[in-house]
Backbone as CSV, one residue per row, in Angstrom:
resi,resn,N_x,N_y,N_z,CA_x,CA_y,CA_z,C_x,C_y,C_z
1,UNK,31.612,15.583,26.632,30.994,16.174,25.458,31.021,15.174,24.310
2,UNK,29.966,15.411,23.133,29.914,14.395,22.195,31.004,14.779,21.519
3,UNK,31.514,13.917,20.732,32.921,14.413,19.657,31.807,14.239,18.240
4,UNK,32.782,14.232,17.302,32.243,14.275,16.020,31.855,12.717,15.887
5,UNK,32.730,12.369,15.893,31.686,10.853,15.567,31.071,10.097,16.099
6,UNK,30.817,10.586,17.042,29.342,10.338,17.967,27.838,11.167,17.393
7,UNK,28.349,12.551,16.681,27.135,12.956,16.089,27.712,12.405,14.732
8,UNK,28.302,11.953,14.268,28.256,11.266,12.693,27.324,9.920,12.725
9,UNK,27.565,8.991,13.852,27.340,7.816,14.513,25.478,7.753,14.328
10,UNK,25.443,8.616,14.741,24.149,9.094,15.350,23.148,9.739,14.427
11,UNK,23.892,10.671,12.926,23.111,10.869,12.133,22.889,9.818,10.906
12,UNK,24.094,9.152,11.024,24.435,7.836,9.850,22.609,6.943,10.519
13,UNK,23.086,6.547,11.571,22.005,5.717,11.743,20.185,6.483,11.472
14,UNK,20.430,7.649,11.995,19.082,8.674,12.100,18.578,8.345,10.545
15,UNK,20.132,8.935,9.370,19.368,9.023,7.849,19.072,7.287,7.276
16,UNK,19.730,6.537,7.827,19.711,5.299,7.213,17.807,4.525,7.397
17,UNK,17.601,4.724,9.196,16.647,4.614,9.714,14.989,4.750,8.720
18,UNK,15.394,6.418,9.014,14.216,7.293,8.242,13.925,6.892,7.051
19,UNK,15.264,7.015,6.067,15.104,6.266,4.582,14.744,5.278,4.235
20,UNK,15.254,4.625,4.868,14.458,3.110,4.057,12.950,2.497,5.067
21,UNK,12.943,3.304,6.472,11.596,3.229,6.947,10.897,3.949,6.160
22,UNK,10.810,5.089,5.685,10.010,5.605,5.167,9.494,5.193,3.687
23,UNK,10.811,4.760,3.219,10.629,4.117,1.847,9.089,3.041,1.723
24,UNK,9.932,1.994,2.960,8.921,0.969,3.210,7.593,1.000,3.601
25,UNK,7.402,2.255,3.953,5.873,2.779,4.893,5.401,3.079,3.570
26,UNK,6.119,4.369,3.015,5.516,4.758,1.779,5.064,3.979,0.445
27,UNK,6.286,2.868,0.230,5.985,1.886,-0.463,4.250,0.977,-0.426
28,UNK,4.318,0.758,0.979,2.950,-0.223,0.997,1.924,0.717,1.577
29,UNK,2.274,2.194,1.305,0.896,2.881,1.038,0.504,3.402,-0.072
30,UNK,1.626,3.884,-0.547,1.177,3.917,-1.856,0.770,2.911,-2.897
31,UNK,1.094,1.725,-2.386,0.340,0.684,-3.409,-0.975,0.928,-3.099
32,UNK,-1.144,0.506,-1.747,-3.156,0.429,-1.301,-3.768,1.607,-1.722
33,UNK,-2.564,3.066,-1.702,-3.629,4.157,-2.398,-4.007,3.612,-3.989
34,UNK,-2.893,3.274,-4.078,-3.142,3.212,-5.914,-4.071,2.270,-5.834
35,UNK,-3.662,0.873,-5.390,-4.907,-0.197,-5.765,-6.483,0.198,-5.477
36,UNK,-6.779,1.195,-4.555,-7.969,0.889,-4.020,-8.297,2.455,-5.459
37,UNK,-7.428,3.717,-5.811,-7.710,4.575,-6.563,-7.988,3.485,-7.499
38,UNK,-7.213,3.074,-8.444,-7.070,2.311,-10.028,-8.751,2.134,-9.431
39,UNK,-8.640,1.315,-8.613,-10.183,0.183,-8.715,-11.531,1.131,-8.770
40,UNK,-11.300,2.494,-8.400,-12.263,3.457,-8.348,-12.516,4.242,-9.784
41,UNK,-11.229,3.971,-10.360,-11.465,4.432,-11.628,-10.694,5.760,-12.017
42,UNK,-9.683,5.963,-10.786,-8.970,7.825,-11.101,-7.641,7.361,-11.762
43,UNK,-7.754,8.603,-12.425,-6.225,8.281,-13.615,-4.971,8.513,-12.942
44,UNK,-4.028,8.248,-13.464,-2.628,8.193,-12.815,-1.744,9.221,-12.113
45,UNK,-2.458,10.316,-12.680,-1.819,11.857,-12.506,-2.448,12.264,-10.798
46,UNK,-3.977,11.529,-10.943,-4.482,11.595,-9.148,-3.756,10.794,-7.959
47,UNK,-3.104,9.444,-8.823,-2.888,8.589,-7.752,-1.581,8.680,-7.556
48,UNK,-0.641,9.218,-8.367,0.569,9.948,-8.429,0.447,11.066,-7.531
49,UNK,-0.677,12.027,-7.837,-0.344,13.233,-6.626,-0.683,12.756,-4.925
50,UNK,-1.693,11.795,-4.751,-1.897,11.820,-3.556,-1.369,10.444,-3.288
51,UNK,-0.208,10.160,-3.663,0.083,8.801,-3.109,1.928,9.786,-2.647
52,UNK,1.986,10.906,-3.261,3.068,11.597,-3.085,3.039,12.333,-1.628
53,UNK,1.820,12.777,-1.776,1.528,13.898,-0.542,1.642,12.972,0.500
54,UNK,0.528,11.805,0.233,0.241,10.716,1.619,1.870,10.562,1.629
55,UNK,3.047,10.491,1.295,4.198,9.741,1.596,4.892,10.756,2.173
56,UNK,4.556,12.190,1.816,5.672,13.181,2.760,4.962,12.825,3.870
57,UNK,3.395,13.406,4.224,2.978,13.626,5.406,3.279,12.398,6.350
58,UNK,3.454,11.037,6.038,3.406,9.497,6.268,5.526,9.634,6.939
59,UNK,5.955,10.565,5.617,7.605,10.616,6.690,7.893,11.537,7.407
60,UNK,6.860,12.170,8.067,7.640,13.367,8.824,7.639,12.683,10.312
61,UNK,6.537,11.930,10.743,6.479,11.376,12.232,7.609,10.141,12.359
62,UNK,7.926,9.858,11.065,9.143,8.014,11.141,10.203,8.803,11.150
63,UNK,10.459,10.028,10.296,12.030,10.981,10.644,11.568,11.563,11.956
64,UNK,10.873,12.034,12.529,10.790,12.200,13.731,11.093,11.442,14.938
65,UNK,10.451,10.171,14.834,10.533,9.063,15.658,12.408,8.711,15.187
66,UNK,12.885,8.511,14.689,14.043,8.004,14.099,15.247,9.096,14.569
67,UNK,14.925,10.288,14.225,15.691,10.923,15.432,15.829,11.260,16.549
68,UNK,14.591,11.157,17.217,14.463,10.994,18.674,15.505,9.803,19.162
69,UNK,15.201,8.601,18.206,15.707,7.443,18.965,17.438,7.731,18.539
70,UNK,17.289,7.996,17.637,19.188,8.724,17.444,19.814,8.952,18.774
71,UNK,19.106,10.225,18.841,19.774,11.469,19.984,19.773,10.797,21.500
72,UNK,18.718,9.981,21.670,18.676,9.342,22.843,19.730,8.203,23.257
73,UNK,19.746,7.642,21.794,20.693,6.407,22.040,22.140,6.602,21.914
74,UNK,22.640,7.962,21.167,23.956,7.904,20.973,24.508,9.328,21.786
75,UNK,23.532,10.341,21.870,24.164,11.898,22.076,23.924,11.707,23.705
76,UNK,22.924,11.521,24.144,22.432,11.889,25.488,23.026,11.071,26.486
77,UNK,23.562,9.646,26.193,24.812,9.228,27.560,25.847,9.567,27.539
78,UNK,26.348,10.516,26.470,27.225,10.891,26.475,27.613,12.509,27.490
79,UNK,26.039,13.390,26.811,25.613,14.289,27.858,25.850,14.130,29.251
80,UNK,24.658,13.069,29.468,25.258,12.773,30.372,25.977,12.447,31.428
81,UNK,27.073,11.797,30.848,28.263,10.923,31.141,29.089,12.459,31.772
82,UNK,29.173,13.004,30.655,29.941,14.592,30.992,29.485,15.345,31.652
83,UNK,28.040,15.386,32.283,27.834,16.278,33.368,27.461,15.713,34.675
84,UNK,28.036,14.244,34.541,28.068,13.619,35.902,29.325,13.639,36.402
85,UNK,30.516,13.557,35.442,31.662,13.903,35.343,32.150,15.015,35.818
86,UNK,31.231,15.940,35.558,31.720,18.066,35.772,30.772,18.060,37.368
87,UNK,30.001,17.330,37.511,29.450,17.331,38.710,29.914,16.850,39.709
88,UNK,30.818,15.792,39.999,31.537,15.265,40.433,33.004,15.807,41.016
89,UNK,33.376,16.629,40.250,34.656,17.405,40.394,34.338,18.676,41.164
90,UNK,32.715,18.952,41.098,32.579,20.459,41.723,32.671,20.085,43.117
């Protein structure tokens, strides 16, 4: 079975992952929204709202992807490990 700091292990890396991937995704989209808005001529309050929205919708698939790769890499050989273990003894 996983212990605790195997799911600490596992979410440390999951939130670290997501955050600053997402930061970085969001970062260099929201510039190109803004640059290509500014150049169109919409005021700040537009490129503020949809450079916000584009950045949730933009982190839900990188926290997605980011915990998948969590759970796979730290929880599931452990799963594993323990029901090859309990299988073994039957």
């Amino acid at each position: 079975m996983p212990t605790t700091g195997t799911f600490f292990k596992a979410w440390l890396c999951f939130f670290l992952l997501a955050t600053f991937g997402g930061f970085g995704v969001g970062m260099i989209l929201g510039m190109i929204v803004g640059m290509v808005m500014a150049a169109s001529g919409a005021d700040l309050q537009q490129i503020q709202t949809l450079s916000g929205f584009l950045g949730f919708i933009v982190a839900m698939p990188i926290s997605f992807v980011c915990f998948r790769w969590a759970v796979v890499r730290f929880i599931l050989p452990t799963i594993q490990t323990s029901s090859t273990d309990t299988a073994n003894t039957l």
